[in-house]
PASEBA-1860 file (N, C-alpha, C; in nm, 3 decimals):
! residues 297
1> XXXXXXXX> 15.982/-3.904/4.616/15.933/-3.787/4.690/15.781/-3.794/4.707 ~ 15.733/-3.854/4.602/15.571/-3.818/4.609/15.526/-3.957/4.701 ~ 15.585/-4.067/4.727/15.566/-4.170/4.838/15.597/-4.124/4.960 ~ 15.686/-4.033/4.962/15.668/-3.995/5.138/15.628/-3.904/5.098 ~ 15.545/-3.795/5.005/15.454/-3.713/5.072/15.333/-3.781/5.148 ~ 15.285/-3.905/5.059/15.202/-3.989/5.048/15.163/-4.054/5.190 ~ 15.281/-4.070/5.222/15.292/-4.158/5.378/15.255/-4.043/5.465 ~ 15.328/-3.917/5.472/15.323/-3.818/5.569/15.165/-3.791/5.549
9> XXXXXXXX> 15.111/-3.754/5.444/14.976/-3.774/5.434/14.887/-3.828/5.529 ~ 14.898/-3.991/5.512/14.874/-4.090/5.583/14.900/-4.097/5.696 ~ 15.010/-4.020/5.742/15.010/-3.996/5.911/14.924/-3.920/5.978 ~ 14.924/-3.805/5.892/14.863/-3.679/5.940/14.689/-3.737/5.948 ~ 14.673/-3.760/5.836/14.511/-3.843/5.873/14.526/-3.946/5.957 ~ 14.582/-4.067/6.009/14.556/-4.128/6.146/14.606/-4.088/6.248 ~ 14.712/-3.966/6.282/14.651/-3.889/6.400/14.573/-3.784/6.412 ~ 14.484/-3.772/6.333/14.402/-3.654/6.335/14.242/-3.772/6.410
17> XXXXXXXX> 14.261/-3.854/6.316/14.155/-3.989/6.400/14.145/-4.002/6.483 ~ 14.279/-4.045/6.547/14.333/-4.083/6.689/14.294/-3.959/6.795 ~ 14.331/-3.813/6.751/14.276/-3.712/6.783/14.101/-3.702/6.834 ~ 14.083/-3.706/6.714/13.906/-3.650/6.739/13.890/-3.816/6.794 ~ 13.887/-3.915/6.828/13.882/-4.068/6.919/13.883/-4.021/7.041 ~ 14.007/-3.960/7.049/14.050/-3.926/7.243/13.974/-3.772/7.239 ~ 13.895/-3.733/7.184/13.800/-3.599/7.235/13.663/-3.671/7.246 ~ 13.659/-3.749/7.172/13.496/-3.832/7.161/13.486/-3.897/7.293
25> XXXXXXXX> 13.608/-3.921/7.357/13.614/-4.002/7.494/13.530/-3.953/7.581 ~ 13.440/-4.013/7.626/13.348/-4.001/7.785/13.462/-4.071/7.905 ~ 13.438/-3.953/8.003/13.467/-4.006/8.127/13.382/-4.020/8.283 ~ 13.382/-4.117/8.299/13.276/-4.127/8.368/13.306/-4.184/8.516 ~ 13.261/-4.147/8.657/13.351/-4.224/8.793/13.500/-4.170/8.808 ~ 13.483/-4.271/8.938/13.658/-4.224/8.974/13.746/-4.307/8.862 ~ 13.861/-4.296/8.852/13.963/-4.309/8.761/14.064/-4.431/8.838 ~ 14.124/-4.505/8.738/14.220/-4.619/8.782/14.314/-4.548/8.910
33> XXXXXXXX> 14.301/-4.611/8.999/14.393/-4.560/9.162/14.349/-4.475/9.206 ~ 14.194/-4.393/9.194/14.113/-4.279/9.258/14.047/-4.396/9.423 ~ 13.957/-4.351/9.448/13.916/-4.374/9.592/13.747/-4.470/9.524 ~ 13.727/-4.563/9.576/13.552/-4.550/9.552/13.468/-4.580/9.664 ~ 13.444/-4.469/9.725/13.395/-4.409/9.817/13.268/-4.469/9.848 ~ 13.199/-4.489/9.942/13.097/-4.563/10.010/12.949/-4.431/9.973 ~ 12.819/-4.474/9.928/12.693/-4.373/9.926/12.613/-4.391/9.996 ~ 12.505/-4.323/9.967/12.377/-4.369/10.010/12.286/-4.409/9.907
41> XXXXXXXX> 12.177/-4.526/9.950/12.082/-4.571/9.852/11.985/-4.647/9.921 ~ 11.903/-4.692/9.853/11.774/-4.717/9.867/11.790/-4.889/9.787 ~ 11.772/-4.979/9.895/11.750/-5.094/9.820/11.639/-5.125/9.698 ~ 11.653/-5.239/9.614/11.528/-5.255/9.536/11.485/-5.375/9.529 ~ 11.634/-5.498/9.524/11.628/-5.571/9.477/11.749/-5.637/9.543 ~ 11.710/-5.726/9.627/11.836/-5.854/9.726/11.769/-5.822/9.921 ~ 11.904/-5.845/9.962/11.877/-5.851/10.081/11.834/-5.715/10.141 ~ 11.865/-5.580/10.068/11.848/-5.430/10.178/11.702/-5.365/10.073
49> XXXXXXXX> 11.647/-5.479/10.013/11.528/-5.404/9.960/11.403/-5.375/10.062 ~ 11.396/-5.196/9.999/11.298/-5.147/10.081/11.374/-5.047/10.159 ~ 11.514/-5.102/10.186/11.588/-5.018/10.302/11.700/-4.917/10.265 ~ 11.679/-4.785/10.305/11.825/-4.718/10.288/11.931/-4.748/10.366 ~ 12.011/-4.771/10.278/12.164/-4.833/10.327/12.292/-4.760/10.285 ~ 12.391/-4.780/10.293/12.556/-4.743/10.250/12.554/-4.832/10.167 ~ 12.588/-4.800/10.032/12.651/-4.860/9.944/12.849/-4.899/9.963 ~ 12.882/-5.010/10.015/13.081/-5.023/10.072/13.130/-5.041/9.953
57> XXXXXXXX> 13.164/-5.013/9.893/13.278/-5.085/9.828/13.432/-5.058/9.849 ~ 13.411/-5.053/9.949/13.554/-4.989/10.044/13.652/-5.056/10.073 ~ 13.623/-5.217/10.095/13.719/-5.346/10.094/13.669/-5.456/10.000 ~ 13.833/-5.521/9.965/13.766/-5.626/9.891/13.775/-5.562/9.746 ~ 13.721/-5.713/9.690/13.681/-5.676/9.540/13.561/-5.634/9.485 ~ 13.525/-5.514/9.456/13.395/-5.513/9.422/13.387/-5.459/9.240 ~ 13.229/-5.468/9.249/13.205/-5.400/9.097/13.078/-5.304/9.075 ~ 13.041/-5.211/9.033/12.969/-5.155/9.084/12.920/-5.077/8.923
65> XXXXXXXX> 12.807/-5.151/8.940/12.758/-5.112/8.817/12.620/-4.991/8.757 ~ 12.694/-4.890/8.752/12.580/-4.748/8.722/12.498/-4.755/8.617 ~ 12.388/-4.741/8.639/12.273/-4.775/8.513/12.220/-4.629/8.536 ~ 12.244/-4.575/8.408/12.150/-4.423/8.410/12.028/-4.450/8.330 ~ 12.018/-4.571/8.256/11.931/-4.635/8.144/11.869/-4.728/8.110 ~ 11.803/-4.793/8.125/11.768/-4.949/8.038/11.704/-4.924/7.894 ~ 11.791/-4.954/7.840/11.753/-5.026/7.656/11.791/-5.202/7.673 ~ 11.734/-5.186/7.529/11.755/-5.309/7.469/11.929/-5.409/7.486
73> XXXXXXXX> 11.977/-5.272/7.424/12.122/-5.322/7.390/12.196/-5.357/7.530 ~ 12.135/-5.288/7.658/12.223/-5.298/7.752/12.206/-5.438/7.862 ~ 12.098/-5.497/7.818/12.077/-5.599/7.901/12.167/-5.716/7.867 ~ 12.175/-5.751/7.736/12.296/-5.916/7.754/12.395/-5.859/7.850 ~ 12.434/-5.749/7.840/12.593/-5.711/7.889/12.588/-5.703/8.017 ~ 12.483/-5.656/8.063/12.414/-5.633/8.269/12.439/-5.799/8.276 ~ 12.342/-5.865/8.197/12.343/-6.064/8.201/12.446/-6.074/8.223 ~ 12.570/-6.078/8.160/12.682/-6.162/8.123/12.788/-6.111/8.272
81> XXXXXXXX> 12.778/-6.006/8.316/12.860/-5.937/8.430/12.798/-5.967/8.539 ~ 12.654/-5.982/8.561/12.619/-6.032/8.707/12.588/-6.159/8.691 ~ 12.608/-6.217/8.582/12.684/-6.400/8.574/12.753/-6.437/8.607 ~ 12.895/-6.370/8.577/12.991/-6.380/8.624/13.046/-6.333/8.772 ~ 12.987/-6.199/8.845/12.978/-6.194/8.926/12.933/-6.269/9.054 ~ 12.837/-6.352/8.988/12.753/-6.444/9.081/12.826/-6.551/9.098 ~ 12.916/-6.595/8.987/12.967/-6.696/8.973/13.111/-6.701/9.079 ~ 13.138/-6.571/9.106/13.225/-6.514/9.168/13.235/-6.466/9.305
89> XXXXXXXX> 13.106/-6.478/9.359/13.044/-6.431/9.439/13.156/-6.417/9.608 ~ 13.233/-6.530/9.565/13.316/-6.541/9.711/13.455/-6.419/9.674 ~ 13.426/-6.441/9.573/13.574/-6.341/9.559/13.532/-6.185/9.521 ~ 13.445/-6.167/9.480/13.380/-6.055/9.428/13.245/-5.993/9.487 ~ 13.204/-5.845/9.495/13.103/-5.827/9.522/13.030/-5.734/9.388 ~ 12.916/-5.787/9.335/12.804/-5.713/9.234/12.729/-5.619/9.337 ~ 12.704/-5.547/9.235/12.585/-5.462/9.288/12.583/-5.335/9.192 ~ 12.414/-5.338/9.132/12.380/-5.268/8.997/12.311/-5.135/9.124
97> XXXXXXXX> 12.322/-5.019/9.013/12.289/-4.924/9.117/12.284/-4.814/9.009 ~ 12.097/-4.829/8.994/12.013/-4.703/8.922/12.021/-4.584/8.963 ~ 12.028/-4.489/8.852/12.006/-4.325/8.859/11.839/-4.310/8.817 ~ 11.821/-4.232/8.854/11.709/-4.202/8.845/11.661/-4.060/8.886 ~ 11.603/-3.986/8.859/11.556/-3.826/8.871/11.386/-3.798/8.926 ~ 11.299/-3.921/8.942/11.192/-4.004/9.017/11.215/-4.137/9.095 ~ 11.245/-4.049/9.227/11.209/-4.196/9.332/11.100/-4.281/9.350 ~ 11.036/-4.248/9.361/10.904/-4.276/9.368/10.868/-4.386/9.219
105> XXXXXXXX> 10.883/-4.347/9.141/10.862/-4.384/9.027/10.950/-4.467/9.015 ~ 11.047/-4.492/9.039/11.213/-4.581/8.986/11.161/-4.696/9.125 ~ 11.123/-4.656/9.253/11.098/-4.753/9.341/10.955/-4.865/9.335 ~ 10.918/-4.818/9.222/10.773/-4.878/9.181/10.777/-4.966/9.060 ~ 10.900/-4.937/8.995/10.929/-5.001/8.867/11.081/-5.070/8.845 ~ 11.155/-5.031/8.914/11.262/-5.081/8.912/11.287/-5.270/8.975 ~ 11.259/-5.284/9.048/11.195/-5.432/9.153/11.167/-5.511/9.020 ~ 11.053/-5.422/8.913/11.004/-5.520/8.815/11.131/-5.557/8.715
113> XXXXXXXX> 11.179/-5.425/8.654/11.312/-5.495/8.598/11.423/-5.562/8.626 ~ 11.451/-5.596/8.758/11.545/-5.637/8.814/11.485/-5.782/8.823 ~ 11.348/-5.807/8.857/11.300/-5.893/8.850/11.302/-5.963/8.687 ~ 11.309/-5.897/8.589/11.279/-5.969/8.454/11.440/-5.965/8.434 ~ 11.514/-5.917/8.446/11.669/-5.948/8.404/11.715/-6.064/8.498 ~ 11.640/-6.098/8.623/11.663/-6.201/8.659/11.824/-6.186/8.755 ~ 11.871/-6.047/8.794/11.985/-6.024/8.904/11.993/-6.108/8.957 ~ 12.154/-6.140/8.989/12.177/-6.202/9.098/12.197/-6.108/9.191
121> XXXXXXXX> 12.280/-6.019/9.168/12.310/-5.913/9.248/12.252/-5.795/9.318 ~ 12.263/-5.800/9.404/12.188/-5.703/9.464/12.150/-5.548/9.415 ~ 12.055/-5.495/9.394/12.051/-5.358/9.302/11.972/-5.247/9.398 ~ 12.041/-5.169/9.381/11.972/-5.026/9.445/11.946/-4.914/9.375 ~ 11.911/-4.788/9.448/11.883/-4.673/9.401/11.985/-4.563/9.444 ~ 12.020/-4.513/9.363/12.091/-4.417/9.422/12.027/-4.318/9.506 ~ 12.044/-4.247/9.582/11.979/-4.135/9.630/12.021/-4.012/9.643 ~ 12.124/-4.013/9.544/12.155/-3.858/9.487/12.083/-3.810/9.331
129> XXXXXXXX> 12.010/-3.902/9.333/11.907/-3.862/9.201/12.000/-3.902/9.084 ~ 11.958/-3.808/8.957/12.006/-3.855/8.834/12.139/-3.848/8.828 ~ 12.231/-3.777/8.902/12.352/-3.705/8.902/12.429/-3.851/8.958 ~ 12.410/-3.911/9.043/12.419/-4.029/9.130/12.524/-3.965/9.283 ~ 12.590/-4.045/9.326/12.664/-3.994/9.423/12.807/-3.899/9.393 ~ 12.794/-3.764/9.449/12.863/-3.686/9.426/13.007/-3.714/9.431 ~ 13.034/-3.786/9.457/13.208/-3.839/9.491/13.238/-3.894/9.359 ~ 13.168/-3.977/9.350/13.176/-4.021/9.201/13.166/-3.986/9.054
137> XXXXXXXX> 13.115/-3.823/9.062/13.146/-3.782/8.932/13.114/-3.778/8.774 ~ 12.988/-3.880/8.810/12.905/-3.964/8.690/12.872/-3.879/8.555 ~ 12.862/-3.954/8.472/12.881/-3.893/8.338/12.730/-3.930/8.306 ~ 12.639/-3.827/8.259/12.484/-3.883/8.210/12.502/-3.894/8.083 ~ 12.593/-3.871/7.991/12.582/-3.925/7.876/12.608/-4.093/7.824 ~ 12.680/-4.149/7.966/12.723/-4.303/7.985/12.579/-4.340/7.972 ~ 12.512/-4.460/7.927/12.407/-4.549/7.951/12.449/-4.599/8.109 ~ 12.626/-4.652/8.077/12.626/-4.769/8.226/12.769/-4.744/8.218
145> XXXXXXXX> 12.796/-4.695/8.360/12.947/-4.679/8.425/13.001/-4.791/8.492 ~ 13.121/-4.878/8.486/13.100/-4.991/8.572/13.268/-4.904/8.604 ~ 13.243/-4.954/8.757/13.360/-4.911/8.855/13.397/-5.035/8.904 ~ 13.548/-5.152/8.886/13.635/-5.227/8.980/13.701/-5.170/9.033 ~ 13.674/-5.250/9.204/13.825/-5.197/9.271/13.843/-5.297/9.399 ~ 13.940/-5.267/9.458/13.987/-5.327/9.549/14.014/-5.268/9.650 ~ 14.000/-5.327/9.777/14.017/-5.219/9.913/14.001/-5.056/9.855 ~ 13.900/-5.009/9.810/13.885/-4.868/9.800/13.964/-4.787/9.714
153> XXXXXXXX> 14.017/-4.886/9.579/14.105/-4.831/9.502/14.063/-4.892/9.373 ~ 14.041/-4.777/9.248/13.982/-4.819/9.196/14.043/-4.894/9.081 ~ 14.071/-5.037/9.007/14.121/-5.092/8.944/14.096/-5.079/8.838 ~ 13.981/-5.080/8.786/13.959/-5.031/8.623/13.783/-4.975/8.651 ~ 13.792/-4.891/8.530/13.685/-4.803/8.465/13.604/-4.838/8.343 ~ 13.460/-4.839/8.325/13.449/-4.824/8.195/13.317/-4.741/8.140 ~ 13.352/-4.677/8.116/13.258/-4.527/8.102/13.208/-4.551/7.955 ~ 13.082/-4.655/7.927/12.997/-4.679/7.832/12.834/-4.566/7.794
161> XXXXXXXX> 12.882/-4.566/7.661/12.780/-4.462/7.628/12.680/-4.485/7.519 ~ 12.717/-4.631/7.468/12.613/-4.696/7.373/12.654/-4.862/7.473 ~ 12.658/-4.881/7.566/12.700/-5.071/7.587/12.607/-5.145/7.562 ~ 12.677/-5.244/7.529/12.645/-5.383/7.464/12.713/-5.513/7.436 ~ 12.667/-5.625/7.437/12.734/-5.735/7.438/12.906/-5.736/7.401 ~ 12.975/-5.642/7.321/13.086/-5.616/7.233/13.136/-5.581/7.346 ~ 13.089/-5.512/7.411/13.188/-5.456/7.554/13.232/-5.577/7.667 ~ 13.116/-5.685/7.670/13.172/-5.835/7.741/13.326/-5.861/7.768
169> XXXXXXXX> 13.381/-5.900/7.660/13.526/-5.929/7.657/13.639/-5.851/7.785 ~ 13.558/-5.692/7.731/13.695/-5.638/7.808/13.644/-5.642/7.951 ~ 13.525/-5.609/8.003/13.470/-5.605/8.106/13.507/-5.715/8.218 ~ 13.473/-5.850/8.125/13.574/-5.999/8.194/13.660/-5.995/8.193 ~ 13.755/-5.985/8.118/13.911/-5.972/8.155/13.954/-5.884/8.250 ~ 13.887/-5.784/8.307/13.921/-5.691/8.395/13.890/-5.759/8.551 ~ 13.776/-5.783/8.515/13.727/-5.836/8.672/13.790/-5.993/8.677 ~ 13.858/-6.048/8.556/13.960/-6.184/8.594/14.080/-6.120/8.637
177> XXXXXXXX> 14.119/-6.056/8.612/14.279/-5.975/8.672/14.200/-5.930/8.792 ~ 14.129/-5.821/8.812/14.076/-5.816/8.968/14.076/-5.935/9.060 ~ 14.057/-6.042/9.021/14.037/-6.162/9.158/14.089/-6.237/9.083 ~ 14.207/-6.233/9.001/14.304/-6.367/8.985/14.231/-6.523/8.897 ~ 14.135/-6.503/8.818/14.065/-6.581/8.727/14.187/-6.598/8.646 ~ 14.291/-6.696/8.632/14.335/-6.729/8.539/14.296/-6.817/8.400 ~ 14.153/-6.849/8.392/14.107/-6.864/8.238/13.940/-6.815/8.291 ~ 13.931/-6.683/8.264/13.783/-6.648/8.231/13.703/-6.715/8.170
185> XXXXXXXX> 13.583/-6.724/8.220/13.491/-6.773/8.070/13.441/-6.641/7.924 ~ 13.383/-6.660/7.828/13.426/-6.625/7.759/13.240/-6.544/7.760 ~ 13.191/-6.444/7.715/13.052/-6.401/7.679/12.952/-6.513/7.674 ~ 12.970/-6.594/7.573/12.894/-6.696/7.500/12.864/-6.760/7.628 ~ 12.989/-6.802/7.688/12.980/-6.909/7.751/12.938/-6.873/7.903 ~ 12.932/-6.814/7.977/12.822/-6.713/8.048/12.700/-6.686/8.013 ~ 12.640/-6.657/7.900/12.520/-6.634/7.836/12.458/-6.772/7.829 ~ 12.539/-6.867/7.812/12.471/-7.048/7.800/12.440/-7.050/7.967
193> XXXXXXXX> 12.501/-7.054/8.005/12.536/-7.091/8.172/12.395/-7.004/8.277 ~ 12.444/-6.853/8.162/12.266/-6.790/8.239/12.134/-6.869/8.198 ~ 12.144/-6.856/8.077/12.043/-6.963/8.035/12.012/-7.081/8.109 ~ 12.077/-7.172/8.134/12.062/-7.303/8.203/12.012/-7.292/8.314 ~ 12.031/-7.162/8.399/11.921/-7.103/8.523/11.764/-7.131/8.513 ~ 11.750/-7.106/8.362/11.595/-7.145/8.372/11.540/-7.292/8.393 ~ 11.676/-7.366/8.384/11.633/-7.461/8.456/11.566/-7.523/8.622 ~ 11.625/-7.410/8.661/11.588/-7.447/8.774/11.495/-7.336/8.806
201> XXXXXXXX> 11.455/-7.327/8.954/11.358/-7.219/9.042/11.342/-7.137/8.985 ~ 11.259/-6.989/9.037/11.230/-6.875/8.943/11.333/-6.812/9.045 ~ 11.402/-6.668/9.082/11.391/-6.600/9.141/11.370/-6.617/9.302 ~ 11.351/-6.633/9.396/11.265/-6.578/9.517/11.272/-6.423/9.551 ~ 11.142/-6.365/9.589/11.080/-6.211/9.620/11.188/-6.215/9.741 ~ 11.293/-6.103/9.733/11.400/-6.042/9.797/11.326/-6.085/9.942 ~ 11.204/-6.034/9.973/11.155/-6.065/10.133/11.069/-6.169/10.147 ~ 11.105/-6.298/10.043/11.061/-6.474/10.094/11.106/-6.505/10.161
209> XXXXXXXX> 11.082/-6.604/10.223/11.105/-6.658/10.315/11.196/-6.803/10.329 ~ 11.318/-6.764/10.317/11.437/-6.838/10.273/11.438/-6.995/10.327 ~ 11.310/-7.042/10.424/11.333/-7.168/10.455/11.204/-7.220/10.388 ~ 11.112/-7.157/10.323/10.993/-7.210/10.259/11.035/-7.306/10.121 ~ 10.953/-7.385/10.111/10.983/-7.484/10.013/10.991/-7.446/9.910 ~ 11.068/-7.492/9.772/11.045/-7.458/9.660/10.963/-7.506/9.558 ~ 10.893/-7.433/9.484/10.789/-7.511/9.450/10.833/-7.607/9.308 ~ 10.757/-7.715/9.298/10.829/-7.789/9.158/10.761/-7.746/9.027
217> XXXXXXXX> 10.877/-7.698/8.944/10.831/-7.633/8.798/10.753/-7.759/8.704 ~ 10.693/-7.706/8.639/10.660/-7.786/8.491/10.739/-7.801/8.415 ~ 10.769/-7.926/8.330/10.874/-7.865/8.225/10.971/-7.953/8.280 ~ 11.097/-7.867/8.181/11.243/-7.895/8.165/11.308/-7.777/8.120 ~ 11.439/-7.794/8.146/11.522/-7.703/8.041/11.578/-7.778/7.939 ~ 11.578/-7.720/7.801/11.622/-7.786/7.691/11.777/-7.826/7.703 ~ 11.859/-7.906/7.663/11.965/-7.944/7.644/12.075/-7.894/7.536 ~ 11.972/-7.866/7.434/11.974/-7.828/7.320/12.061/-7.714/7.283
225> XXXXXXXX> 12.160/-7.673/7.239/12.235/-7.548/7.254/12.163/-7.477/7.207 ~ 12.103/-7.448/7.049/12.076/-7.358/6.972/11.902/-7.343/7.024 ~ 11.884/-7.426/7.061/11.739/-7.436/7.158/11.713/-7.304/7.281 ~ 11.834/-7.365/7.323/11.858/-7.273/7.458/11.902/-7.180/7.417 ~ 11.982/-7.120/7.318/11.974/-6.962/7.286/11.819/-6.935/7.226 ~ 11.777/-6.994/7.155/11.597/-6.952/7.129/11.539/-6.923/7.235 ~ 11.563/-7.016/7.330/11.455/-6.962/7.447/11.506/-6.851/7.518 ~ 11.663/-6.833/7.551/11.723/-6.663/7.569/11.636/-6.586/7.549
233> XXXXXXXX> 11.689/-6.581/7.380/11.586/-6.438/7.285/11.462/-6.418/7.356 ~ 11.312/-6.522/7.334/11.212/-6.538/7.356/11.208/-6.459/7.503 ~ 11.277/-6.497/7.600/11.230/-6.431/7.728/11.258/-6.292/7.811 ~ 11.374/-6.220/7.686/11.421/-6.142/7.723/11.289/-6.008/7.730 ~ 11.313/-5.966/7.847/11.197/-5.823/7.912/11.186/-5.711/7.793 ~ 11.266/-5.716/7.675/11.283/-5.595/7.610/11.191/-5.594/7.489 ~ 11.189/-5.732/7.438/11.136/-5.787/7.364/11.026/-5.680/7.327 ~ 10.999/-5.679/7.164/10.886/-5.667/7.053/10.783/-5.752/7.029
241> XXXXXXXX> 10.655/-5.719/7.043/10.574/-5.843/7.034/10.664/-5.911/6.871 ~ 10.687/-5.853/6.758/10.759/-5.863/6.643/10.869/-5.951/6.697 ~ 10.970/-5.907/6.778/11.098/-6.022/6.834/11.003/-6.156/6.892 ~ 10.959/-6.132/6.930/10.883/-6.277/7.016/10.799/-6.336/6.894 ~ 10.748/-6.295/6.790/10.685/-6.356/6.685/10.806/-6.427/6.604 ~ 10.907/-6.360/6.567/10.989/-6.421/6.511/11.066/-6.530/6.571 ~ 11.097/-6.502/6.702/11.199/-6.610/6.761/11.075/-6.749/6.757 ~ 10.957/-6.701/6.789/10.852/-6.879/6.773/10.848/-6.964/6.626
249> XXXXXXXX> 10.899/-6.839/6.539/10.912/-6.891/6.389/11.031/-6.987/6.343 ~ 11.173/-6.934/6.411/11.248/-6.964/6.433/11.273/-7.119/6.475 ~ 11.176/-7.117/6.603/11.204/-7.229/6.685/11.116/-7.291/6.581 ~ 11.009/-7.353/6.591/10.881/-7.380/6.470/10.981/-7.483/6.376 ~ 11.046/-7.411/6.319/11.089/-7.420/6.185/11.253/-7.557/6.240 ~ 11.253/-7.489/6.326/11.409/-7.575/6.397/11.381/-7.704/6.430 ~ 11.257/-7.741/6.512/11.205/-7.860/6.568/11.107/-7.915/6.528 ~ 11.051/-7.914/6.349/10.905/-7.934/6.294/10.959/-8.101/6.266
257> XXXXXXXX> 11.077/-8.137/6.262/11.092/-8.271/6.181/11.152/-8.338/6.264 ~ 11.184/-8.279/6.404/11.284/-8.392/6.478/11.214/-8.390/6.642 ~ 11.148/-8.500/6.648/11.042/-8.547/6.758/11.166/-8.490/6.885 ~ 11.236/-8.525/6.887/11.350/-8.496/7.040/11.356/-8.365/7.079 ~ 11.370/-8.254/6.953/11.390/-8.159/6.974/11.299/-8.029/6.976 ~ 11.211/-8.140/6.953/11.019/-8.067/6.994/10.969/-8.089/7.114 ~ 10.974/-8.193/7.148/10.975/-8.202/7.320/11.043/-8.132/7.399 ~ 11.186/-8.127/7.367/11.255/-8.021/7.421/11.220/-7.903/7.426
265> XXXXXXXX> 11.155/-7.866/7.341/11.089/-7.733/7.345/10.947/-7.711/7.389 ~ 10.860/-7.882/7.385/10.755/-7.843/7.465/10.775/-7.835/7.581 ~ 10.891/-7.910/7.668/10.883/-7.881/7.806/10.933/-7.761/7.842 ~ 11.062/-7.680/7.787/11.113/-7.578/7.801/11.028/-7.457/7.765 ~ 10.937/-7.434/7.687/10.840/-7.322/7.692/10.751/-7.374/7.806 ~ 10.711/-7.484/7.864/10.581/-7.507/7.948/10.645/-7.410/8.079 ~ 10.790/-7.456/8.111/10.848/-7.388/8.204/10.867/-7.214/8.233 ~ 10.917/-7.183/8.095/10.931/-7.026/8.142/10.785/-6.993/8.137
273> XXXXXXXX> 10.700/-7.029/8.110/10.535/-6.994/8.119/10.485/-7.032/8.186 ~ 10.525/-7.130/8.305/10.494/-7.130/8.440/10.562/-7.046/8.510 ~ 10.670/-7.018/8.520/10.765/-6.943/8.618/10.690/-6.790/8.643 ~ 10.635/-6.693/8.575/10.671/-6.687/8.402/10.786/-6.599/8.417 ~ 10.810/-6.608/8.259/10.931/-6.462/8.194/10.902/-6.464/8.111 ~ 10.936/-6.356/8.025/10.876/-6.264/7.896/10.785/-6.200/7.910 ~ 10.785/-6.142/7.801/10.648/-6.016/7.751/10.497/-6.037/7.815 ~ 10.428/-5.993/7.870/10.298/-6.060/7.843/10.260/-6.104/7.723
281> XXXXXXXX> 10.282/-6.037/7.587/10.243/-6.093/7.483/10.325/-6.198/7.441 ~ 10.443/-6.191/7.514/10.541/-6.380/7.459/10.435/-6.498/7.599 ~ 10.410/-6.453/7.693/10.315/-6.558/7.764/10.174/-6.579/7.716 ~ 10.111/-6.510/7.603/10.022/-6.527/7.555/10.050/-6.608/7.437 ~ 10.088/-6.567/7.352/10.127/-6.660/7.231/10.206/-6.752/7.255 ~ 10.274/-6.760/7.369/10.346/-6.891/7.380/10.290/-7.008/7.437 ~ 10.143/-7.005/7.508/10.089/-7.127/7.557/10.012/-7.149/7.382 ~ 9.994/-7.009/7.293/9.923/-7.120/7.191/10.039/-7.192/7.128
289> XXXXXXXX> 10.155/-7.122/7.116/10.254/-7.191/7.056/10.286/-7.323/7.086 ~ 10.289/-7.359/7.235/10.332/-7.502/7.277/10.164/-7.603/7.251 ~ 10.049/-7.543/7.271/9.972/-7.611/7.204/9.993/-7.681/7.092 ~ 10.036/-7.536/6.964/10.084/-7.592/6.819/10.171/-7.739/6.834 ~ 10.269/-7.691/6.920/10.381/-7.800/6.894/10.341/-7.954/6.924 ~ 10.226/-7.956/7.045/10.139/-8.100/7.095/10.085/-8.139/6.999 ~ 10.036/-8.097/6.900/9.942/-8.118/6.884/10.008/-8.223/6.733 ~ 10.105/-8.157/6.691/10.215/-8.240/6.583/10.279/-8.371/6.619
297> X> 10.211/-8.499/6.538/10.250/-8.609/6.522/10.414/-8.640/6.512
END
């Protein structure tokens, strides 16, 4: 008798969990098989920057990613989705799309972050202010709402209110069932793949001039796996002068005894410090840093 009180116990406390779980729930956007309706916005960043346009996601596959926020935590996860998006590009359409409650202000600063996260995707402004577009329903307690759908129907939801890298997984698997990816890549392996970008060009300014030459970088990109996640960390926009002190300690300490894998890192810092990316204070300490590293026999 006293084992199934015991158990009934034990029920009653994991649905009372399960309970207060599904009240803690944020909902955020239209809902799986709702409509996702076309807005208005203000380019920032791709081809309609500068210009108010219709936001479509009316045909097709799209993804549509609501930023009421930038922190720290939310950038690998923006990385890893307009990686994959990009990567996707024929089957899929990205496009990140800020709230904001200052136009003016969000159109003066936003260009720069889009610029240091390094988008592929095209990013705008909303122009229903902080609330975002009224059809849509937006939740301001979300950091970042991401809406899939297809021909104007919406396939999955995910109404994030702390996101971060942990959220990757499900986010890919959704947009691989959206356009038929039968083996996704996996976070990690997206996050390497962004990385390896710094191998090549910087960026071009949304209104360059698409037949002008590209110019040739300094440098290399490292080969190096655990290299190339160092230089990740190091360049990320969010960065602590403290994070950028430590990740040079890091590296320092990784490549002090093995000539191959110091070069690798002198050419791969010469590069993101030509391009540049990072902090101003990671482009300051990092030309003394690659000094340090020359200068070792």
């Amino acid at each position: 008798m006293r084992a199934v009180r015991s158990a009934v116990t034990a029920l009653i406390a994991v649905s009372s969990m399960a309970a207060a779980c599904a009240q803690d729930a944020e909902f955020s956007g239209p809902q799986v098989g709702e409509k996702s309706p076309a807005f208005k916005a203000v380019g920032i960043w791709g081809p309609q920057a500068g210009k108010e346009h219709q936001v479509n996601p009316t045909s097709g596959a799209n993804a549509v990613i609501f930023v009421h926020q930038i922190e720290r935590s939310i950038v690998p996860l923006l990385g890893v989705i307009d990686q994959y998006c990009g990567e996707k590009k024929t089957q899929i359409t990205g496009q990140v799309v800020f709230l904001s409650d200052d136009r003016v202000a969000a159109e003066q600063r936003l260009p720069l972050t889009a610029r240091a996260i390094r988008l592929q995707a095209p990013a705008a402004l909303s122009l229903d202010g902080i609330e975002g577009p009224g059809a849509y329903g937006l939740n301001k307690k979300c950091m970042m709402t991401i809406v899939l759908s297809r021909d104007n129907k919406v396939a999955a939801n995910f109404a994030l209110t702390q996101p971060g890298i942990v959220d990757a997984p499900k986010v890919i698997s959704a947009i691989a069932a959206l356009i038929g990816d039968p083996k996704p890549p996996t976070a990690e392996e997206l996050q390497t793949r962004r990385a390896a970008l710094i191998g090549r060009d910087a960026p071009r300014r949304p209104n360059a001039d698409p037949n002008a030459p590209k110019r040739q970088l300094p440098g290399a990109a490292p080969t190096d796996e655990k290299l190339i996640g160092m230089l990740r960390r190091f360049i990320q926009p969010t960065n602590t002068d403290a994070d950028v002190d430590t990740v040079l300690k890091d590296v320092e300490a990784y490549v002090a005894t093995v000539p191959d894998l110091r070069k690798q890192a002198i050419n791969s810092w010469i590069r993101v410090l030509a391009i540049p990316y990072g902090t101003p204070y990671a482009q300051k300490v990092g030309k003394t840093f690659v000094e340090k590293l020359q200068k070792i026999q």
